[in-house]
C-alpha positions as CSV (number, residue, x, y, z in Angstrom):
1,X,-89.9,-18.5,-74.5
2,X,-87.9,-21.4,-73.0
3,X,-85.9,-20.9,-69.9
4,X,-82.0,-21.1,-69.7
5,X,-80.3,-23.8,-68.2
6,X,-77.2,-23.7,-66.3
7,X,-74.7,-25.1,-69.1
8,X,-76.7,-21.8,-70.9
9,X,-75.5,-19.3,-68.1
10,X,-72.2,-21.0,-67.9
11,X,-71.2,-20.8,-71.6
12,X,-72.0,-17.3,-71.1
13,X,-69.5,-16.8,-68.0
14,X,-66.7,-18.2,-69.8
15,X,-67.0,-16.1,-72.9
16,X,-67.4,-12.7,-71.0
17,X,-64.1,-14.4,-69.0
18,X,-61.9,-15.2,-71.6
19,X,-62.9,-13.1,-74.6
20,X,-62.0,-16.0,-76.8
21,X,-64.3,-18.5,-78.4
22,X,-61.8,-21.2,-78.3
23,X,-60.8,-20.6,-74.6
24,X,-63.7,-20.2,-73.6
25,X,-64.8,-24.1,-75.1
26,X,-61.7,-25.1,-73.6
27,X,-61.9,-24.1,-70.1
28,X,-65.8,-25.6,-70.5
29,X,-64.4,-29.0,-72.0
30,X,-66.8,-28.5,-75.3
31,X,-65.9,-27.9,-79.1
32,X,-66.1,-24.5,-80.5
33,X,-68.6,-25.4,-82.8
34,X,-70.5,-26.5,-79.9
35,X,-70.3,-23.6,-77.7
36,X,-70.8,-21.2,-81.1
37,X,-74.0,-22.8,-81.3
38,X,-75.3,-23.3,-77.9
39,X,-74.8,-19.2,-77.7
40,X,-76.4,-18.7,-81.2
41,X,-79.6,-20.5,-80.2
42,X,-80.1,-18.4,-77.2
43,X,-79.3,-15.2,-78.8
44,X,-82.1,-16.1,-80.8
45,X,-84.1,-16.5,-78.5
46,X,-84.3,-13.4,-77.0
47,X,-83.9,-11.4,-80.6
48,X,-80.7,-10.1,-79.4
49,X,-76.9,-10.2,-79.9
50,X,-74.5,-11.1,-76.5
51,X,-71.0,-10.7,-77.9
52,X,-69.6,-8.8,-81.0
53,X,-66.6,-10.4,-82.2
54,X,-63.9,-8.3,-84.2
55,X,-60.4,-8.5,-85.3
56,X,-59.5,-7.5,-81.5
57,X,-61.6,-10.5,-79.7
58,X,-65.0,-11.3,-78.1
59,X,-66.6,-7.4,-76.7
60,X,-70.0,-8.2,-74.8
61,X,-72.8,-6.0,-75.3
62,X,-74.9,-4.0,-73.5
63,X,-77.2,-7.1,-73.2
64,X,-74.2,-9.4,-72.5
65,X,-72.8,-7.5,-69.7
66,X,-76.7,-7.7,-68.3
67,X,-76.7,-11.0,-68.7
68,X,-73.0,-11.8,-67.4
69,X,-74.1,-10.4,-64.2
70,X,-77.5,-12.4,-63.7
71,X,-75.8,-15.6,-65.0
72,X,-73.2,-15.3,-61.8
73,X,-76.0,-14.6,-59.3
74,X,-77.6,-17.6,-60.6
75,X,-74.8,-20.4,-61.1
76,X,-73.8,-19.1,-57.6
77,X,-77.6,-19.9,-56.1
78,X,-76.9,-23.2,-57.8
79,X,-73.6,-24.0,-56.1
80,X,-75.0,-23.1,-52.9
81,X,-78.4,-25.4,-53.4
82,X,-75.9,-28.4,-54.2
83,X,-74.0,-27.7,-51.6
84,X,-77.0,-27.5,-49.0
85,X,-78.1,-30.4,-50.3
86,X,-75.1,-32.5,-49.9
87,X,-74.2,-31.4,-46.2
88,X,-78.1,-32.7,-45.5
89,X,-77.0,-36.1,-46.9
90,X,-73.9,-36.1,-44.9
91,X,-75.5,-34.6,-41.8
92,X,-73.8,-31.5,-41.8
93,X,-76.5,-28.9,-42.5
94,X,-77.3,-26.4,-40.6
95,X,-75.8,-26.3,-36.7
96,X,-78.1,-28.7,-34.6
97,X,-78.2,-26.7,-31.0
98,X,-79.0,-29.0,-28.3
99,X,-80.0,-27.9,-24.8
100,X,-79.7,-30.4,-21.7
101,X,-79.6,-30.2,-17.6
102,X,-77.0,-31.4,-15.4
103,X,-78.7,-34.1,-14.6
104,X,-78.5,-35.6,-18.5
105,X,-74.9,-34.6,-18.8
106,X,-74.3,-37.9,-16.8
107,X,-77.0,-39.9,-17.7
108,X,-78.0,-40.4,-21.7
109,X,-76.4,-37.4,-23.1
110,X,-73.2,-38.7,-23.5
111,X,-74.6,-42.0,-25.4
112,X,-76.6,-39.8,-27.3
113,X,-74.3,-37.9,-29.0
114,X,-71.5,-40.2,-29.3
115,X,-74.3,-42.3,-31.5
116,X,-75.4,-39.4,-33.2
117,X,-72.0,-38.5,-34.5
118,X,-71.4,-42.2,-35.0
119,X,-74.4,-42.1,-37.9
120,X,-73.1,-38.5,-39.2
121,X,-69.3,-37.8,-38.6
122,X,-69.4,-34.4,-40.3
123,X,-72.7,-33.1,-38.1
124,X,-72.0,-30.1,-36.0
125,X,-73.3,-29.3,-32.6
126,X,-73.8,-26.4,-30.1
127,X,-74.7,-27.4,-26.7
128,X,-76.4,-25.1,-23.7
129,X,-76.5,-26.2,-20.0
130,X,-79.6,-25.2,-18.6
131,X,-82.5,-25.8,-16.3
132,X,-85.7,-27.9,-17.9
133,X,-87.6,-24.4,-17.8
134,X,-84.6,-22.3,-19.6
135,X,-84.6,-25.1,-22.0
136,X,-88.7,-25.0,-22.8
137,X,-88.4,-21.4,-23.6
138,X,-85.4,-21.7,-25.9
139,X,-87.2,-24.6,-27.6
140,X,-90.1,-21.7,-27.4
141,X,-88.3,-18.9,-28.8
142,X,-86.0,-20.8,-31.3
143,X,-82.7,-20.3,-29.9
144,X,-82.9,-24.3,-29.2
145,X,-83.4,-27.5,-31.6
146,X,-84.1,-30.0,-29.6
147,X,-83.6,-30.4,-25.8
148,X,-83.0,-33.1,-23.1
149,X,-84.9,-32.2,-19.9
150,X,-87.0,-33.2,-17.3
151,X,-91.0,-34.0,-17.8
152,X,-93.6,-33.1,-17.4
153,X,-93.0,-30.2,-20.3
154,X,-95.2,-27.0,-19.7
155,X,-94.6,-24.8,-23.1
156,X,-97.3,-26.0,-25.6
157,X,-96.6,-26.7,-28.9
158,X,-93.4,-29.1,-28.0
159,X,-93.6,-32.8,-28.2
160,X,-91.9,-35.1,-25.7
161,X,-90.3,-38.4,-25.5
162,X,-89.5,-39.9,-22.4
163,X,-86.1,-41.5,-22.8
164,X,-84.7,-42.4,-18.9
165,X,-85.7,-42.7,-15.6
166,X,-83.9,-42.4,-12.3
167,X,-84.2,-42.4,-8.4
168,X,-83.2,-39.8,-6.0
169,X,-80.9,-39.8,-3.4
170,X,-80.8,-37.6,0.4
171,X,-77.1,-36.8,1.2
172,X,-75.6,-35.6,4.3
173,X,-72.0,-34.3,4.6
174,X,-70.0,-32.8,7.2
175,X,-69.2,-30.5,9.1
176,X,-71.0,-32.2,12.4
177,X,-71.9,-28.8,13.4
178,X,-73.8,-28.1,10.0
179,X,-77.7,-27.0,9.5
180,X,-80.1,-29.6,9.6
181,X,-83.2,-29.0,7.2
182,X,-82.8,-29.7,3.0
183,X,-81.5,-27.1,0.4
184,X,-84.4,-26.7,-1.7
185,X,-84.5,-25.8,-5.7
186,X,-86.2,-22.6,-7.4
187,X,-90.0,-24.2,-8.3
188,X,-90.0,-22.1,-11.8
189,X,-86.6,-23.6,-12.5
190,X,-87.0,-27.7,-10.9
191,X,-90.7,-27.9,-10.6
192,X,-90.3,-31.7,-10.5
193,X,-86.9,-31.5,-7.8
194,X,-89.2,-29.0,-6.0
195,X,-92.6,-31.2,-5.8
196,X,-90.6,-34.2,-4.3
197,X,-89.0,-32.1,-2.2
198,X,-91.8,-30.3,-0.5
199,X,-93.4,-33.9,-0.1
200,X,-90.0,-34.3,1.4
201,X,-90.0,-31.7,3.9
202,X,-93.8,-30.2,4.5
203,X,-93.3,-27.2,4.2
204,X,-91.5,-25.0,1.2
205,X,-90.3,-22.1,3.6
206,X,-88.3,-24.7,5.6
207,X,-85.7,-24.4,2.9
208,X,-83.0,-22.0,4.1
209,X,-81.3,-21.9,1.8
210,X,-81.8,-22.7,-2.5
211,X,-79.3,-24.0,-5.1
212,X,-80.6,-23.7,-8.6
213,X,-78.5,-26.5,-9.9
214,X,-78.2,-30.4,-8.4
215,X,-74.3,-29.0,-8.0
216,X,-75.3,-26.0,-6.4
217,X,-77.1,-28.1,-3.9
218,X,-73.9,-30.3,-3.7
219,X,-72.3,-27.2,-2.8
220,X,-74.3,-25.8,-0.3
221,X,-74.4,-29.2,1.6
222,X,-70.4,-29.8,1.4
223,X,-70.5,-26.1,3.3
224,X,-72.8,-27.7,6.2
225,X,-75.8,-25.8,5.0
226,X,-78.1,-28.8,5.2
227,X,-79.2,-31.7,2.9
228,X,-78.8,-32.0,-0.7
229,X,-81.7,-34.3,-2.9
230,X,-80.1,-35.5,-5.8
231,X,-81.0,-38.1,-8.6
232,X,-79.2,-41.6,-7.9
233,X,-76.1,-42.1,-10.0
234,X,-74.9,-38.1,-9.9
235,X,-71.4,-38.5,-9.5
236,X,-69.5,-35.2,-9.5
237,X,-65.6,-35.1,-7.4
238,X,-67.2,-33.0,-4.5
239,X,-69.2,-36.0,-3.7
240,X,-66.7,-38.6,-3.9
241,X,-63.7,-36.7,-2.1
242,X,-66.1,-36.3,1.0
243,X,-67.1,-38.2,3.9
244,X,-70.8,-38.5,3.3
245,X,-72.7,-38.7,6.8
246,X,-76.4,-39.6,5.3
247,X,-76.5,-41.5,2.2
248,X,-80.8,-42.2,2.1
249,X,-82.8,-43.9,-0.8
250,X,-85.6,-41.5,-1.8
251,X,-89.1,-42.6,-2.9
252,X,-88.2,-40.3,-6.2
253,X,-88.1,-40.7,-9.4
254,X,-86.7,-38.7,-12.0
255,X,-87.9,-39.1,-15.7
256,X,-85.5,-37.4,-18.7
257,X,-87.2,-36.3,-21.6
258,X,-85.7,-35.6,-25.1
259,X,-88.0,-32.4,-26.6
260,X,-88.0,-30.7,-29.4
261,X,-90.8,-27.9,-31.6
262,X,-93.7,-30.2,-33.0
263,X,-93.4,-28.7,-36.1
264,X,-89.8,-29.2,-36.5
265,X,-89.8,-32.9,-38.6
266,X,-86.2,-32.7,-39.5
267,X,-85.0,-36.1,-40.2
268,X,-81.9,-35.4,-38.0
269,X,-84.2,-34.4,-35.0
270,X,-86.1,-37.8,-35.3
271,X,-83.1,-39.5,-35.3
272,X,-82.0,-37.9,-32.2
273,X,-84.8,-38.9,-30.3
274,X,-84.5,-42.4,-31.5
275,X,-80.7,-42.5,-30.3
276,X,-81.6,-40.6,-26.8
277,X,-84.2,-43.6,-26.4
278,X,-81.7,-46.7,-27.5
279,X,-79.1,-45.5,-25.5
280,X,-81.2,-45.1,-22.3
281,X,-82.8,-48.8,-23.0
């Protein structure tokens, strides 16, 4: 036995709806002969009558109200395939979450973005600030698409693009009277701040005190409670409306990394890496 089509299940929706042959062909922009017969062939078919029609109008039958039911459920799965498949095409799709550091805010995510959206105006984002390991374990655990962080990645089963590199930067502010010593960064959260910085210093428990953000650090050394390591080119207000006492070039350098699932081959997800890359060159 031959499958329905859709123009099958729709004739049926619009008889069951209007009760009248001639509406019904109307409202479906086909001739009444047309639609008598389309409904004919499939009540053949199936060895079975839809619709009784009397002097009163069109009554579905116990069949016809069966199939009146399944014929919504499936023009409705229809709609929805189209329409899945058309917010691919235009970029809309499902939300794209994007995860990214601090540090990438001013750097390549900007760029990114912009020339994402630039490619798909309708595409819709939701963006999480956290640190590179927060982001590895929501690219782990799914909560995360794709993510711009800070190599080298430790969560198997992600794949990596390195997209920017920067230096870092030793900054002293006041007060004169302030700690001496440098503000060090959790090693679970900066494992790359935190290598650099123990080369830096010698000695892990010389860090007093511990920021886990580069702005926390800003914060900490704006208070007097020692030196703050940044990556060249952060520029955030607390820094530029204060006298800066040390400003030292660091033998540092800072690599950003666009990563993302490597099972997840989503054309948009490709493309995101190759804008992260372009705008960074």
């Amino acid at each position: 036995m031959s499958q329905l089509d859709l123009a099958d299940y729709n004739a049926i929706i619009a008889i069951f709806t209007h009760r009248h042959f001639g509406r019904a062909a109307e409202h479906l922009g086909v001739s009444q002969p047309s639609l008598t017969s389309r409904l004919k062939r499939m009540e053949d078919r199936f060895g079975a009558r839809f619709f009784d029609r009397d002097r009163r109008g069109v009554e579905p039958t116990a069949v016809g109200l069966a199939l009146f039911d399944a014929a919504q459920d499936v023009i409705a799965s229809a709609q929805t395939a189209e329409r899945t498949a058309r917010d691919a095409v235009e970029g809309r799709g499902q939300i794209v979450r994007v995860g990214f550091t601090q540090i990438v805010a001013q750097t390549v995510l900007v760029g990114a973005l912009r020339a994402i959206r630039l490619r798909h105006p309708k595409l819709r984002l939701q963006v999480t600030e956290a640190s590179t390991a927060q982001l590895e374990r929501g690219l782990e655990a799914r909560t995360l698409d794709i993510a711009f962080l800070h190599p080298p990645v430790q969560t198997p089963g992600l794949r990596q693009r390195v997209v920017h590199d920067c230096t870092g930067l030793r900054l002293r502010f006041g007060p004169e009277d302030g700690q001496t010593g440098m503000i060090g960064y959790p090693n679970r959260e900066a494992p790359v701040l935190m290598t650099a910085l123990a080369d830096e210093a010698g000695d892990g428990d010389a860090f007093a005190s511990v920021a886990d953000t580069v702005l926390g650090a800003v914060v900490l050394a704006r208070a007097g409670f020692g030196e703050a390591i940044i990556p060249g080119g952060y520029d955030h207000p607390l820094i530029a409306s204060a006298e800066v006492l040390q400003r030292e070039p660091l033998d540092l350098t800072l690599q950003t990394a666009v990563a993302a699932r490597a099972t997840d081959r989503r054309p948009i997800i490709a493309e995101l890496f190759d804008v992260a890359a372009s705008q960074a060159a």
